[in-house]
C-alpha positions as CSV (number, residue, x, y, z in Angstrom):
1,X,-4.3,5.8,0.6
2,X,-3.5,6.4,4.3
3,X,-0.6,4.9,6.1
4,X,-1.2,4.0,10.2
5,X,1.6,3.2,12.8
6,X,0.4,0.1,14.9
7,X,3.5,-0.2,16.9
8,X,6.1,-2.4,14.9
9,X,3.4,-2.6,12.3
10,X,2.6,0.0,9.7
11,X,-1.3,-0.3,8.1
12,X,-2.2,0.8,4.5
13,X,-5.4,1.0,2.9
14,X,-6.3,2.3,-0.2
15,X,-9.5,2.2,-1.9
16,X,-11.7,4.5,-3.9
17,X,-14.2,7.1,-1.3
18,X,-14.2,6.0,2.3
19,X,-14.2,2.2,1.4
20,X,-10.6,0.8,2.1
21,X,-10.6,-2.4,-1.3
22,X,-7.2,-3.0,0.0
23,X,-5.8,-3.2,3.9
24,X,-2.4,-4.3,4.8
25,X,0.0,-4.2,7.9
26,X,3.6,-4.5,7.1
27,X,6.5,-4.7,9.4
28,X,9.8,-4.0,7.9
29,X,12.3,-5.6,10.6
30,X,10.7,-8.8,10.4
31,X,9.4,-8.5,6.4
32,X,5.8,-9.7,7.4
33,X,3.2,-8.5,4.9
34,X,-0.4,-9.8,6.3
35,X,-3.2,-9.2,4.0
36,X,-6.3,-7.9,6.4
37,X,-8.5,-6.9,3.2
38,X,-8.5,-7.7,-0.6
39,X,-11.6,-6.9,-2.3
40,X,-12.3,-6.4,-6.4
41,X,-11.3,-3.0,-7.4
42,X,-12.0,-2.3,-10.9
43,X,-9.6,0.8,-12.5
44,X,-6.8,-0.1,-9.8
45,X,-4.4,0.1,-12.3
46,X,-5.6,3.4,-13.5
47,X,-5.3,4.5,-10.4
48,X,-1.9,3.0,-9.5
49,X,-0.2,4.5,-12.8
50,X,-2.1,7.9,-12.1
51,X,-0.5,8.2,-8.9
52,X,2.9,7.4,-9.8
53,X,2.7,10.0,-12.7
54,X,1.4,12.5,-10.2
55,X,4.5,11.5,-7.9
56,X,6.7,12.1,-11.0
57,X,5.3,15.0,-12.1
58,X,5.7,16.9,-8.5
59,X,9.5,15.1,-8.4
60,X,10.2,16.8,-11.4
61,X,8.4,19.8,-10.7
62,X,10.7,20.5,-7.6
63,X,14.1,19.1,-9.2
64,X,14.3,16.1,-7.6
65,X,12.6,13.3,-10.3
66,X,16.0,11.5,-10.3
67,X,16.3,10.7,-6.6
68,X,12.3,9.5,-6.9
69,X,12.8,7.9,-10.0
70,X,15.7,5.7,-8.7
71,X,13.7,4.8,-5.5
72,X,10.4,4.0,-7.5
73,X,12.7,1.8,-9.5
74,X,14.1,0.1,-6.6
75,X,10.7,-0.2,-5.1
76,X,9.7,-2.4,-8.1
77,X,12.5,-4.6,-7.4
78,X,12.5,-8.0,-5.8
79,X,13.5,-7.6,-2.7
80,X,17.1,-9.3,-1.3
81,X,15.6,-10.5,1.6
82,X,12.7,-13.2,1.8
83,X,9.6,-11.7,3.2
84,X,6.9,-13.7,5.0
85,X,2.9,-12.9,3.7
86,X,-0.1,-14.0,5.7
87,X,-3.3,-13.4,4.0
88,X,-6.3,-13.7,6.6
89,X,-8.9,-16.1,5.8
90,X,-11.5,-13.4,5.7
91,X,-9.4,-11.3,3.5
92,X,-11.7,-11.6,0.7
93,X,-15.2,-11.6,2.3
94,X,-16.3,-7.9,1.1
95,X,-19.0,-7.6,3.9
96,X,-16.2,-7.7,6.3
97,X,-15.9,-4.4,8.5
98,X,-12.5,-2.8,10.2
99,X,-12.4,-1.6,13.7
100,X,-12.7,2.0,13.7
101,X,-9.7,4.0,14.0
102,X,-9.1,6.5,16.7
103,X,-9.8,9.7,15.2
């Protein structure tokens, strides 16, 4: 997963090798998720539970797994404010290619 500040927008992508499966922006002030790419990504869950054990494990590791845990929980939560989602109509083409980033 890799995380990119785009002004009041922040990117994700995450995706097995070099192949972002899923691309988001998200800006918190306004609550605006838009869905830039959403492609079929078998063992996600795998790899979703695999992380957060991994984020546990290192938590716990340096004495701090209560202070994660309660943020992971509150993560999971429904959020108190309503948040606006916008998922682009070529979301789910899997052909579709990102700009390249800066390096």
């Amino acid at each position: 997963m890799t995380q990119e500040y785009l002004g009041g927008y922040t990117r994700y992508c995450a995706g097995p090798g070099a192949h972002a499966r899923l691309v988001v922006e998200w800006n918190e002030s306004s609550r605006h998720l838009r869905v830039i790419r959403c492609e079929p990504w078998p063992g996600v869950e795998a790899t979703i539970s695999a992380t957060v054990a991994h984020v546990r494990n290192e938590a716990r590791a340096r004495g701090i797994s209560d202070i994660v845990d309660r943020v992971l929980v509150a993560a999971c939560k429904e959020p108190l404010k309503p948040a606006r989602k916008t998922v682009l109509p070529t979301a789910m083409r899997p052909s579709q290619q990102m700009a390249a980033r800066p390096t």
